[in-house]
C-alpha beads as a LAMMPS data file, in Angstrom:
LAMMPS data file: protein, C-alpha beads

409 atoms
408 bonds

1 atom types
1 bond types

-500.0 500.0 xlo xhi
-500.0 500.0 ylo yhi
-500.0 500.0 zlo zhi

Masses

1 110.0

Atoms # bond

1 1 1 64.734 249.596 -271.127
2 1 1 62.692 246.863 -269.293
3 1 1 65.225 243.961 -271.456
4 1 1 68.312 245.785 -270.308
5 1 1 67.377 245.722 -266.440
6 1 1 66.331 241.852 -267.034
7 1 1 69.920 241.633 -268.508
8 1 1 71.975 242.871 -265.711
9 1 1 69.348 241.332 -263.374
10 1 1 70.318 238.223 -265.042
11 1 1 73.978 238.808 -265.342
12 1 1 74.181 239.571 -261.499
13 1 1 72.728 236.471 -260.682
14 1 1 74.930 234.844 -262.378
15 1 1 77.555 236.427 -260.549
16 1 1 76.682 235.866 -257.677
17 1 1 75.544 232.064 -257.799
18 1 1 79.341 231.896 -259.047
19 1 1 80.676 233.087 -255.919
20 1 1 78.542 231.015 -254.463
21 1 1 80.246 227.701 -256.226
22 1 1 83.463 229.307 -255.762
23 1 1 83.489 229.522 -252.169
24 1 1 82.237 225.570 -251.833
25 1 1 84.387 224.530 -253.689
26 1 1 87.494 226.320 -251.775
27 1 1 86.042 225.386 -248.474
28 1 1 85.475 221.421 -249.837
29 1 1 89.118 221.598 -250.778
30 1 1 90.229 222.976 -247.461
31 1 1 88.281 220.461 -245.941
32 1 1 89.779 217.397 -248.399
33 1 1 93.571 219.174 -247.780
34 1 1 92.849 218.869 -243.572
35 1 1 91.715 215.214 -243.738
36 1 1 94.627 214.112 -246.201
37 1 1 97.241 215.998 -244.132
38 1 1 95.575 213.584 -240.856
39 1 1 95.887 210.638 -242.591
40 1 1 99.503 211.507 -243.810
41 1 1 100.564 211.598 -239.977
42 1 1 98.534 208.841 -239.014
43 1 1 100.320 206.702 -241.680
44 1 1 103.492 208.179 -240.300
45 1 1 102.949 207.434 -236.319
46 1 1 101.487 203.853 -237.641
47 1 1 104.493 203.099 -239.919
48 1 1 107.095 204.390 -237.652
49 1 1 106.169 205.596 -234.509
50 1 1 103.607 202.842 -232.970
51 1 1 104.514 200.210 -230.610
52 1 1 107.823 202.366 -229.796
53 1 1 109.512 203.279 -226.844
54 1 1 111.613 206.129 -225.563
55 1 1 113.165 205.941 -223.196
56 1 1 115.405 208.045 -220.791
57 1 1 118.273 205.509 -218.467
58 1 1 121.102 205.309 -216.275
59 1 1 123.053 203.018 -213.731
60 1 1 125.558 203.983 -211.247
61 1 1 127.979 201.671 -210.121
62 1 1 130.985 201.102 -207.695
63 1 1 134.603 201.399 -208.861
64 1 1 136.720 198.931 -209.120
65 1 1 138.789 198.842 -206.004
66 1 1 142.415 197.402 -206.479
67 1 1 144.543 196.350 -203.972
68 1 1 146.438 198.612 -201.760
69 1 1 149.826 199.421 -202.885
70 1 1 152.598 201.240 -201.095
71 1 1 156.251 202.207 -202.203
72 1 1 158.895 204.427 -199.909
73 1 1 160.518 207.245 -200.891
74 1 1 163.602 209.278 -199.743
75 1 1 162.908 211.916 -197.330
76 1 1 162.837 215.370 -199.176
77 1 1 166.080 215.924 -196.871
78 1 1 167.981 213.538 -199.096
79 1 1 169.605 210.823 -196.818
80 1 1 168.621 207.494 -197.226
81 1 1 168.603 206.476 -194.003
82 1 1 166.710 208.792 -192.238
83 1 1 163.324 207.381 -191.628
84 1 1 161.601 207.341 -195.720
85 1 1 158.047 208.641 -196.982
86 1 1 155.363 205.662 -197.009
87 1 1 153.429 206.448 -200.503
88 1 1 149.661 205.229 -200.875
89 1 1 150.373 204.491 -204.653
90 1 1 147.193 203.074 -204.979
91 1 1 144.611 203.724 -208.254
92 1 1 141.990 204.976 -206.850
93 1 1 138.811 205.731 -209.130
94 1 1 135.281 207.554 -209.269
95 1 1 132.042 205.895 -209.107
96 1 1 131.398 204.376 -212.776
97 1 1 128.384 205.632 -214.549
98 1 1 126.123 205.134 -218.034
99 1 1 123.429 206.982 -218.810
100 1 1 121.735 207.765 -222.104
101 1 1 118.388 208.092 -223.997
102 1 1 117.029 206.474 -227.437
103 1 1 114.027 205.496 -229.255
104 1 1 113.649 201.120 -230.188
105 1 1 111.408 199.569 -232.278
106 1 1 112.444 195.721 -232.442
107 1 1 109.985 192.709 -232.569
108 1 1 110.886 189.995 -230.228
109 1 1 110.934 186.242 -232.049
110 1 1 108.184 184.120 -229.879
111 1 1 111.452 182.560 -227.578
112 1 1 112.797 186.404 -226.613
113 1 1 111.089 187.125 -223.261
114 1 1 111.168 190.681 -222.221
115 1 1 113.656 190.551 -219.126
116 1 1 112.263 193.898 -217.149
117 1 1 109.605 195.793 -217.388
118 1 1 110.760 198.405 -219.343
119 1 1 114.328 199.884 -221.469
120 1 1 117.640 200.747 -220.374
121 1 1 119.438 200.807 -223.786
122 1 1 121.310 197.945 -222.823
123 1 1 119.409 194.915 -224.656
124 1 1 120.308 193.093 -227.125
125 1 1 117.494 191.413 -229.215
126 1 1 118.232 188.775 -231.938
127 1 1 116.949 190.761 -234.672
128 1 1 120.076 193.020 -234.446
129 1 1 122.457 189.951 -235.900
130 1 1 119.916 187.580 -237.434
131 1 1 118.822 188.111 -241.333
132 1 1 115.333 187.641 -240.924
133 1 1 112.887 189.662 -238.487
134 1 1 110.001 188.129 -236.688
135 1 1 107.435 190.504 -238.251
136 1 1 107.345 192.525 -241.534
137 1 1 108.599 196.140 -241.878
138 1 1 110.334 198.562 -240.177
139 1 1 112.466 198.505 -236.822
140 1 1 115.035 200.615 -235.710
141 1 1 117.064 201.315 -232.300
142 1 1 118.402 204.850 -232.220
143 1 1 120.336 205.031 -228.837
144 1 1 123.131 207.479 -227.363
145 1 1 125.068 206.973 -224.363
146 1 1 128.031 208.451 -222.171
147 1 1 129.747 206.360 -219.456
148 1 1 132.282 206.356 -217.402
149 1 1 135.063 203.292 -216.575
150 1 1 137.942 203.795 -214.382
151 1 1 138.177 207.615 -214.851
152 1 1 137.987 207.223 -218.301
153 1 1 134.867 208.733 -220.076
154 1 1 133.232 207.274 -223.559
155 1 1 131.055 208.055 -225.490
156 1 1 128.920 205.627 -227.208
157 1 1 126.212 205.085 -229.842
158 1 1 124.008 202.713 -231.631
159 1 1 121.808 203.593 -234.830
160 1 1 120.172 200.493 -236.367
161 1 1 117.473 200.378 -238.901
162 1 1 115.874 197.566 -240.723
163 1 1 113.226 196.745 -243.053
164 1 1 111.976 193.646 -243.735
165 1 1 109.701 191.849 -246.623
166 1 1 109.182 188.649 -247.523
167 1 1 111.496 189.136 -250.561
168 1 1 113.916 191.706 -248.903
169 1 1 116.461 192.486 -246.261
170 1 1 117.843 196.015 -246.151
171 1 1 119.602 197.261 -243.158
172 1 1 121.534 200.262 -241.997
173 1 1 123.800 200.219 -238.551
174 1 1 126.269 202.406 -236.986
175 1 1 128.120 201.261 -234.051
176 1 1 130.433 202.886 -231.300
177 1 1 131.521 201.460 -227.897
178 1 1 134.309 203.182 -226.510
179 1 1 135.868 200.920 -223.620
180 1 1 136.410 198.334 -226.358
181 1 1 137.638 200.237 -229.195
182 1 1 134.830 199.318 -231.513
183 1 1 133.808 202.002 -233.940
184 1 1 131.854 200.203 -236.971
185 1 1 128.997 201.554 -239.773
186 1 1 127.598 198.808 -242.590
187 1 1 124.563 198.761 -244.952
188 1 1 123.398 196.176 -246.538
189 1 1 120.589 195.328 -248.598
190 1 1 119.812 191.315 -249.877
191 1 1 116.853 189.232 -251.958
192 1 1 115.015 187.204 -249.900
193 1 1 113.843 183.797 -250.724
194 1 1 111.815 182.070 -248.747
195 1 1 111.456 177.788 -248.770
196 1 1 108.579 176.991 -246.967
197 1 1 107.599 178.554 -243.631
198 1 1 110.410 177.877 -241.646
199 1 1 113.662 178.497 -243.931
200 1 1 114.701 181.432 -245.999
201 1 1 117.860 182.134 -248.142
202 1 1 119.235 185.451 -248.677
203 1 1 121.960 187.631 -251.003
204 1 1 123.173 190.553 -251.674
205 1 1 126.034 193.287 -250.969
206 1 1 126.865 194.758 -247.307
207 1 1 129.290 197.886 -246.921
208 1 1 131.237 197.800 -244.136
209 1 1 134.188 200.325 -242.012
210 1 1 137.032 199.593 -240.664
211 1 1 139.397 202.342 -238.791
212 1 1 142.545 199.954 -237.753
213 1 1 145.125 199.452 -240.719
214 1 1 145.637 195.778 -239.875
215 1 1 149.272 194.570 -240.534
216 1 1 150.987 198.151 -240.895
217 1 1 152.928 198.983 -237.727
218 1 1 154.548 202.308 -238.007
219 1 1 157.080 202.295 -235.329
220 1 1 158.256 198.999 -236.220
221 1 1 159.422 200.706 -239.742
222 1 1 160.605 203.657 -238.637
223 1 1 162.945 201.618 -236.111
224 1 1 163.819 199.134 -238.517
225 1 1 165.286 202.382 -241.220
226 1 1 169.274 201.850 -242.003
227 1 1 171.354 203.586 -244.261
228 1 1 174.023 201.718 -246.565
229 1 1 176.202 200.863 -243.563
230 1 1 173.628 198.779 -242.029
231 1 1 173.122 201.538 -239.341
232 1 1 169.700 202.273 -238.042
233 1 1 168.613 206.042 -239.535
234 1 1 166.228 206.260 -236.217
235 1 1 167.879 205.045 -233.350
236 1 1 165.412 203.757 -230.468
237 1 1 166.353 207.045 -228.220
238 1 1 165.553 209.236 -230.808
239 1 1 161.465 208.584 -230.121
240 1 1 162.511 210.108 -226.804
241 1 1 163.608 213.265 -227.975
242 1 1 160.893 213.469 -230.753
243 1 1 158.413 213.634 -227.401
244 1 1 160.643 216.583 -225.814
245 1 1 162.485 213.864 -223.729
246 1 1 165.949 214.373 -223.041
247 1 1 168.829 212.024 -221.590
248 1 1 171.833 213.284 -219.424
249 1 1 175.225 211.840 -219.112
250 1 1 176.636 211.002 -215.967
251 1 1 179.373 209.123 -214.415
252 1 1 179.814 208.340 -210.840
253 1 1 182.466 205.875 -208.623
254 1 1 180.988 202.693 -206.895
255 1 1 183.052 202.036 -203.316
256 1 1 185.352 200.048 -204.851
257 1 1 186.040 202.408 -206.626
258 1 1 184.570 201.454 -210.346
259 1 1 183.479 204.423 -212.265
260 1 1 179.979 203.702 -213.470
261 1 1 178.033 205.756 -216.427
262 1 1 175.124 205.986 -218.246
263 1 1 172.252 208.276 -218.667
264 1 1 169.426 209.715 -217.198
265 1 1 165.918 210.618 -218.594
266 1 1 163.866 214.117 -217.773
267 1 1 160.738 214.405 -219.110
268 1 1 159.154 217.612 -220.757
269 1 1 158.514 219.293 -217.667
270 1 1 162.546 218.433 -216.084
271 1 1 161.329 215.478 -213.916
272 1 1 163.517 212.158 -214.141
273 1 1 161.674 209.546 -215.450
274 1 1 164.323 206.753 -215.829
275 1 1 167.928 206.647 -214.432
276 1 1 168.934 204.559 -217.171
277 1 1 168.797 204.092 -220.654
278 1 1 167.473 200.443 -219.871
279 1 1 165.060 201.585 -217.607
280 1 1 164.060 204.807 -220.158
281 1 1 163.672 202.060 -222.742
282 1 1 161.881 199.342 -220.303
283 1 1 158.836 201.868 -219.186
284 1 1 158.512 204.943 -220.852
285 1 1 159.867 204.238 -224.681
286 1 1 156.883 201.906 -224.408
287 1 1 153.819 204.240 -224.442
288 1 1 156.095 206.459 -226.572
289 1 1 155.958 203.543 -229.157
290 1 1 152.004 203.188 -228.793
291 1 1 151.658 207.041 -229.177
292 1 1 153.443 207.380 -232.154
293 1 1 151.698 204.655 -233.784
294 1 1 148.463 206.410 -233.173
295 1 1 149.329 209.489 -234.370
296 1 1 150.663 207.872 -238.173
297 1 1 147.157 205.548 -238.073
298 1 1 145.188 208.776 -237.053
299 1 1 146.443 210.444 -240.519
300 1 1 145.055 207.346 -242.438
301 1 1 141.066 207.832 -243.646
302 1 1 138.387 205.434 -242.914
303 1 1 137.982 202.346 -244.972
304 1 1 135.227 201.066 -246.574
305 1 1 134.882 197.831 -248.328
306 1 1 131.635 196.406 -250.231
307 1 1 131.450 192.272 -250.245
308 1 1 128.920 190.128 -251.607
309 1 1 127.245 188.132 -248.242
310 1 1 124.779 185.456 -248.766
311 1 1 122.928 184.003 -245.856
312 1 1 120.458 181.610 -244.065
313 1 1 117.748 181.400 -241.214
314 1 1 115.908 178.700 -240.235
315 1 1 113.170 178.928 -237.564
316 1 1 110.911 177.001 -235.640
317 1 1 108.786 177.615 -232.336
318 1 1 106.984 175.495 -230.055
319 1 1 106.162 176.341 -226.615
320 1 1 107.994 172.995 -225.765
321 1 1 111.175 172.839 -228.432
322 1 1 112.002 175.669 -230.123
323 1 1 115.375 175.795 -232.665
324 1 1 116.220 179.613 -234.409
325 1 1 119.883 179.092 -236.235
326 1 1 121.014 181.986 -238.849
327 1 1 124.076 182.447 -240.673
328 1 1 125.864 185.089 -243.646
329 1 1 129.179 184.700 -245.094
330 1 1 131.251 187.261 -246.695
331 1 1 132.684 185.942 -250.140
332 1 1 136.262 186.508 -250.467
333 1 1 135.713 188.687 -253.286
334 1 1 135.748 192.334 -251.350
335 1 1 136.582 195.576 -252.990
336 1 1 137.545 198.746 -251.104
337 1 1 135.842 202.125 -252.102
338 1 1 137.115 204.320 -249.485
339 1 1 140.759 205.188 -247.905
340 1 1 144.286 203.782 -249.163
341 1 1 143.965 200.240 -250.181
342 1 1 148.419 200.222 -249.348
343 1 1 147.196 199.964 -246.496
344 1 1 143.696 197.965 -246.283
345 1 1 143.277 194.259 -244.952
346 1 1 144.175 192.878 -248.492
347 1 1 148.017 194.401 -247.520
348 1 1 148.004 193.050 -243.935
349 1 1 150.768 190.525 -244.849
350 1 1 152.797 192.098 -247.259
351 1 1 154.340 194.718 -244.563
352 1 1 157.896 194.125 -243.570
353 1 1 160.675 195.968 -241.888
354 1 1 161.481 198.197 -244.901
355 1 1 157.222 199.087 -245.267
356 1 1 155.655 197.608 -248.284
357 1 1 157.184 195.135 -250.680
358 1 1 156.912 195.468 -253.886
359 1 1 155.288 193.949 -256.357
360 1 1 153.160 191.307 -253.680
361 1 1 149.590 190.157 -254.460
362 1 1 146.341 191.751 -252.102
363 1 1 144.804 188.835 -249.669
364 1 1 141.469 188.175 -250.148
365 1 1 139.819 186.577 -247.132
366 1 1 136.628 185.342 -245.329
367 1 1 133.734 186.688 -243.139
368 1 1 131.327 185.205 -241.129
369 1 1 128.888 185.399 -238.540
370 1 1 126.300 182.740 -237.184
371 1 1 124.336 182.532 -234.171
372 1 1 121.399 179.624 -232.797
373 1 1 119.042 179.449 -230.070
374 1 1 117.843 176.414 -228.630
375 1 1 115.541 175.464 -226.025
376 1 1 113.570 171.995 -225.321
377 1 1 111.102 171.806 -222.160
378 1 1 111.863 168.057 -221.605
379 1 1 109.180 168.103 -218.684
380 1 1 107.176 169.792 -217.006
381 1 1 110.229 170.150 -214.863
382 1 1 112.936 169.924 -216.836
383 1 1 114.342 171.973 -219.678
384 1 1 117.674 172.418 -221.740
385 1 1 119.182 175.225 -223.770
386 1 1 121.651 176.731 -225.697
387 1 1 122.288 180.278 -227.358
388 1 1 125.193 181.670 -228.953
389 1 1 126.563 183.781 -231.322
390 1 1 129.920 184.114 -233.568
391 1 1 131.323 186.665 -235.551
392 1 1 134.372 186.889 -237.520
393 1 1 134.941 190.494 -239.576
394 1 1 138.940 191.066 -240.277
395 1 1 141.251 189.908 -237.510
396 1 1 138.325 190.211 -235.154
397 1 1 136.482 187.887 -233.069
398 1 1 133.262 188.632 -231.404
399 1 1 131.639 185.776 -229.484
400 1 1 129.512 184.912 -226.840
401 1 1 127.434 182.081 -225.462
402 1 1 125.289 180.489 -222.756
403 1 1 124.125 176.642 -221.899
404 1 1 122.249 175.203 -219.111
405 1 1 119.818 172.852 -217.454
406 1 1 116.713 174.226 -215.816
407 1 1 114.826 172.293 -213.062
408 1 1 111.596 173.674 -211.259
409 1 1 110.987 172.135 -207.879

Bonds

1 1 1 2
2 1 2 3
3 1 3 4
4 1 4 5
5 1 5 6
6 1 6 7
7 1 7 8
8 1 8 9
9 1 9 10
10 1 10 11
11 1 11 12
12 1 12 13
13 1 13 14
14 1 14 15
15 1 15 16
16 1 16 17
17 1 17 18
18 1 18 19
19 1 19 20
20 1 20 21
21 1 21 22
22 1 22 23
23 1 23 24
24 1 24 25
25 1 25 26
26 1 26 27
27 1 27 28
28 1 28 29
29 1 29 30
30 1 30 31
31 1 31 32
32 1 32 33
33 1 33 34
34 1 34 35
35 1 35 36
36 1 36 37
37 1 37 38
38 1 38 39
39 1 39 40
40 1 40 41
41 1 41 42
42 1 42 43
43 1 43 44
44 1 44 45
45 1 45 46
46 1 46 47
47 1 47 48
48 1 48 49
49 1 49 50
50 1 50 51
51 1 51 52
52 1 52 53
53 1 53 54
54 1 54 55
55 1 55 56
56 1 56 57
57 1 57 58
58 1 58 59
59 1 59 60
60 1 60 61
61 1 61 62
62 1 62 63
63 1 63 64
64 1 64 65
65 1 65 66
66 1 66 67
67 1 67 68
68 1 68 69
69 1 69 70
70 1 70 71
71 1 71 72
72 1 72 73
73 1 73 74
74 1 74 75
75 1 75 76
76 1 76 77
77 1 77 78
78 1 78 79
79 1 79 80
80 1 80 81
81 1 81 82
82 1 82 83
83 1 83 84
84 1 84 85
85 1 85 86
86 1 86 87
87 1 87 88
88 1 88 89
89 1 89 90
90 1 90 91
91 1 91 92
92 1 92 93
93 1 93 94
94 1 94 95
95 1 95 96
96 1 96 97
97 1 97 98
98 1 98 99
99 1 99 100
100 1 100 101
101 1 101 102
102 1 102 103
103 1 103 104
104 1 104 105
105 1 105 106
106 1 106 107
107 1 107 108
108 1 108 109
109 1 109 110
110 1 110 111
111 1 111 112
112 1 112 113
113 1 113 114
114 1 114 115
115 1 115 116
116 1 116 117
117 1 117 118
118 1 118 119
119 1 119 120
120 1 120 121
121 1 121 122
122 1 122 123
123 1 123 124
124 1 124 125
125 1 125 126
126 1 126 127
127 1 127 128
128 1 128 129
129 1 129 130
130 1 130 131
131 1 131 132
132 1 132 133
133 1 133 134
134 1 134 135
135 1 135 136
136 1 136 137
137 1 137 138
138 1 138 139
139 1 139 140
140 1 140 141
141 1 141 142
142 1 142 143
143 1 143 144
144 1 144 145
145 1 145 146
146 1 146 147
147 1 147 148
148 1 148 149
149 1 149 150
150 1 150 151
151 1 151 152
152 1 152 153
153 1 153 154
154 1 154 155
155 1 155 156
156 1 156 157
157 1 157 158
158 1 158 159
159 1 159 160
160 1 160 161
161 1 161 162
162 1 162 163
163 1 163 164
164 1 164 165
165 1 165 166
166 1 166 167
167 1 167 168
168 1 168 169
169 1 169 170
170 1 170 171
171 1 171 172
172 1 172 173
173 1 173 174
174 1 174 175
175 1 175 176
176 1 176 177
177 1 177 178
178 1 178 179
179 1 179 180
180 1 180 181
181 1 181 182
182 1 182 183
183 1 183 184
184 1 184 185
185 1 185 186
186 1 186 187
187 1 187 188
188 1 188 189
189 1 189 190
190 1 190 191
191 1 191 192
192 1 192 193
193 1 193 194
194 1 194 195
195 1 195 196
196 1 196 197
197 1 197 198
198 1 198 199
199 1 199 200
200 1 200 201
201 1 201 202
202 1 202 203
203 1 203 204
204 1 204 205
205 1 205 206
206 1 206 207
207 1 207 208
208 1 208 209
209 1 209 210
210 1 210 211
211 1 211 212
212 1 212 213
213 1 213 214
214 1 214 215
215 1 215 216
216 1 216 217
217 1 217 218
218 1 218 219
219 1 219 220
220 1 220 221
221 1 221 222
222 1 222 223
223 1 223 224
224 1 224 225
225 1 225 226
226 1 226 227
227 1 227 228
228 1 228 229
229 1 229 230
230 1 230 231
231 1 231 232
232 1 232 233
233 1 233 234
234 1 234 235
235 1 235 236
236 1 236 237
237 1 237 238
238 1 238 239
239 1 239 240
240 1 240 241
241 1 241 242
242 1 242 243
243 1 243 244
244 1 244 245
245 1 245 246
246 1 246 247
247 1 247 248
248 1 248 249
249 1 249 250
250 1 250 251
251 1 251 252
252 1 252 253
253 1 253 254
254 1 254 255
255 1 255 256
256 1 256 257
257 1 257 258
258 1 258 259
259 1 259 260
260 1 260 261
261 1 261 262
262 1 262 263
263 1 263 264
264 1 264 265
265 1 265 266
266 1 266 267
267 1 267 268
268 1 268 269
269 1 269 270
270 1 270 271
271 1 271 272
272 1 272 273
273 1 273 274
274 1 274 275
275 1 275 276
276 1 276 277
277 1 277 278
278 1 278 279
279 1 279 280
280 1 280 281
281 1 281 282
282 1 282 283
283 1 283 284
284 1 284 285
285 1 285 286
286 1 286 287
287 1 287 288
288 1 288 289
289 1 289 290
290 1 290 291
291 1 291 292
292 1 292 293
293 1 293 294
294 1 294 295
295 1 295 296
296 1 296 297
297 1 297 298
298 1 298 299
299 1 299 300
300 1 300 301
301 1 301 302
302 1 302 303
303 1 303 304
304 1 304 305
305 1 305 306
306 1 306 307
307 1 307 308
308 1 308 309
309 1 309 310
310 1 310 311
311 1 311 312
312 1 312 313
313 1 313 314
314 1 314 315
315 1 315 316
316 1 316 317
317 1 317 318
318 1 318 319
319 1 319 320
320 1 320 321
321 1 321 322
322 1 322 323
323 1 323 324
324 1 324 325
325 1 325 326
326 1 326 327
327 1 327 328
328 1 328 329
329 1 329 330
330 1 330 331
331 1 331 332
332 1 332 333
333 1 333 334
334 1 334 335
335 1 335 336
336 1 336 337
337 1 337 338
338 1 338 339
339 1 339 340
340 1 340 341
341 1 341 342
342 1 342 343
343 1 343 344
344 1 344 345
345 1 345 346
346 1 346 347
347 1 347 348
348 1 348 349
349 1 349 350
350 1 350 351
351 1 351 352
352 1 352 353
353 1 353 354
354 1 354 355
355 1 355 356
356 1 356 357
357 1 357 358
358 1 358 359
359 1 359 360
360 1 360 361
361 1 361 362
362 1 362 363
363 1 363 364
364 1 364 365
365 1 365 366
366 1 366 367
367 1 367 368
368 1 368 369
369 1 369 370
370 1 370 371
371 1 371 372
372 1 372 373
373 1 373 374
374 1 374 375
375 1 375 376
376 1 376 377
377 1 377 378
378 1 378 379
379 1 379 380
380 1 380 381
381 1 381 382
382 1 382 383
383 1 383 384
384 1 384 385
385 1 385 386
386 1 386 387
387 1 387 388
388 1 388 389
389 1 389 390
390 1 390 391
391 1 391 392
392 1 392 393
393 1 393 394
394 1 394 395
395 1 395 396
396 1 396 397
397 1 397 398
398 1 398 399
399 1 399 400
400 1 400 401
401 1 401 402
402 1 402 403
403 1 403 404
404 1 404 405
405 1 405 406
406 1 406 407
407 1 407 408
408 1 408 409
């Protein structure tokens, strides 16, 4: 009896001294699980978040005021003579406006000098175009934006990120501005090899969109259609009606009595728009052309073409002289992977009046973009410098540049 009690006695604190352990070790492992999940999002707001701004910006601005412009018209009574109706025919527009909100992290190279004391969205820093970064890691812009121009509303956006290493480049952008027409989205990713401290060679593949199907002009087909005869299929008026235009016949007798015809144009809604066929074809026939050309383009998908780039950057700073000169080129070996390649940039010259010809070979072609900064403090007094940047994608040109001569009194 007395070994079985000292049994269970035993047994209990056994039991016991295991729950013990148990719960120690659940509560070290809580504790290990709170301090790793800390350092997880203190990695993440040192990574990614620190040293970033957001930011929250807008600008009002004044219209553009044009000119005044008046015209007369006929008094509603009809006669032409009775005194006419002055029209103010004058644009007239609302105020212009921007304003948007975003979230940068971009490292400025030693000659970038923050120009205000804080973000608008509106900056432009040279890591955006240049291969190389001035520090290791990640940056990124993410920015959104509405404005208004002239009554006319856009919406625009710019999502950039980038990480750097001192072996590799890889980059991701997407790029709207709507008062220019520029829609664009690329990523890239290159080896790095640096030569020294102050030059570094780069390559790789970049993937880049394009919306506009250069060379193909739809209305300039359609026009150009004829049947066996030689007779166009689509005569010019016949845009007109395809819009729910409609031309009238008339005839009337001049005072020498010369009978004069032609026709007049009404518009959807029964207005006249043109008292002539000339004058239908002169005004109106010309947005008509514009707006069916949009409409055929709209139907066409996005391209997307990959292309090997190779690049350079060379970079030096003193507070005196300072010279930062980068460049990638787009081989002319590019391959689309997205939309109809009938109609990509490799077609852009083999459209003619009856569409494609047959049996032409695709265009390769060239890219480009370069950009240097240059300053030299002379003096004390004196200093020079020059800045620009060049880019060449398609049949577009994007360039801008600055030069001058500084002199402190």
């Amino acid at each position: 009896m007395k070994q079985l009690i000292t049994l269970i006695f035993i047994l209990s604190t056994l039991n016991v001294s295991s729950q013990v352990i148990d719960t120690d070790k659940k509560l070290e492992d809580k504790i290990v699980k709170k301090y790793k999940a800390k350092d997880f999002f203190k990695n993440i707001y040192k990574d990614i978040f620190k040293y970033s701004t957001v930011y929250v910006a807008g600008n009002v601005d004044n219209p553009k005021e044009n000119p005044k412009d008046y015209f007369v018209r006929t008094n509603p009574d009809g006669n032409l003579y009775t005194p006419p109706v002055v029209v103010d025919g004058t644009d007239y527009y609302d105020f212009d406006y921007r304003y948007g909100f975003g979230i940068r992290k971009l490292a400025r190279f030693d000659y970038e000098i923050k120009g205000k004391h804080y973000y608008d969205g509106t900056e432009n820093n040279i890591g955006l175009s240049a291969p190389n970064s001035p520090v290791d890691g990640l940056e990124y812009t993410i920015h959104y934006e509405k404005e208004r121009s002239r009554d006319d509303v856009f919406t625009n956006h710019r999502y950039f990120v980038k990480h750097s290493g001192k072996y590799h480049i890889a980059k991701l952008e997407s790029r709207k501005q709507g008062k220019v027409d520029f829609n664009y989205k690329s990523a890239e990713l290159r080896a790095k090899l640096p030569i020294g401290k102050k030059l570094s060679l780069s390559a790789g593949a970049i993937y880049r969109t394009h919306l506009r199907p250069y060379g193909y002009n739809p209305v300039e087909i359609w026009l150009n259609e004829t049947d066996e005869n030689g007779w166009p299929i689509n005569p010019w008026y016949s845009l007109g009606f395809q819009y729910g235009y409609d031309d009238i016949y008339y005839t009337q007798e001049d005072q020498n009595g010369n009978e004069i015809s032609d026709w007049y144009w009404v518009n959807p809604q029964g207005e006249v728009v043109a008292h002539t066929d000339l004058e239908f074809r002169d005004t109106v026939f010309a947005d008509l052309m514009n707006r069916y050309n949009e409409e055929i383009w709209s139907e066409l998908d996005t391209f997307g073409v990959v292309s090997p780039i190779v690049g350079f950057d060379v970079y030096h700073y003193k507070r005196n002289f300072w010279l930062h000169a980068f460049g990638s080129y787009l081989l002319p070996f590019h391959k689309y992977v997205q939309g109809d390649e009938s109609f990509s940039y490799l077609n852009r010259n083999n459209w003619g009046l009856g569409g494609l010809r047959e049996d032409v070979d695709l265009e390769q072609w060239e890219d480009w973009q370069a950009g240097i900064s240059f300053g030299w403090k002379l003096s004390k007094n004196i200093g020079v410098f020059v800045e620009g940047e060049y880019t060449r994608f398609w049949d577009s040109e994007i360039y801008q540049s600055s030069v001058g001569i500084n002199f402190r009194l």
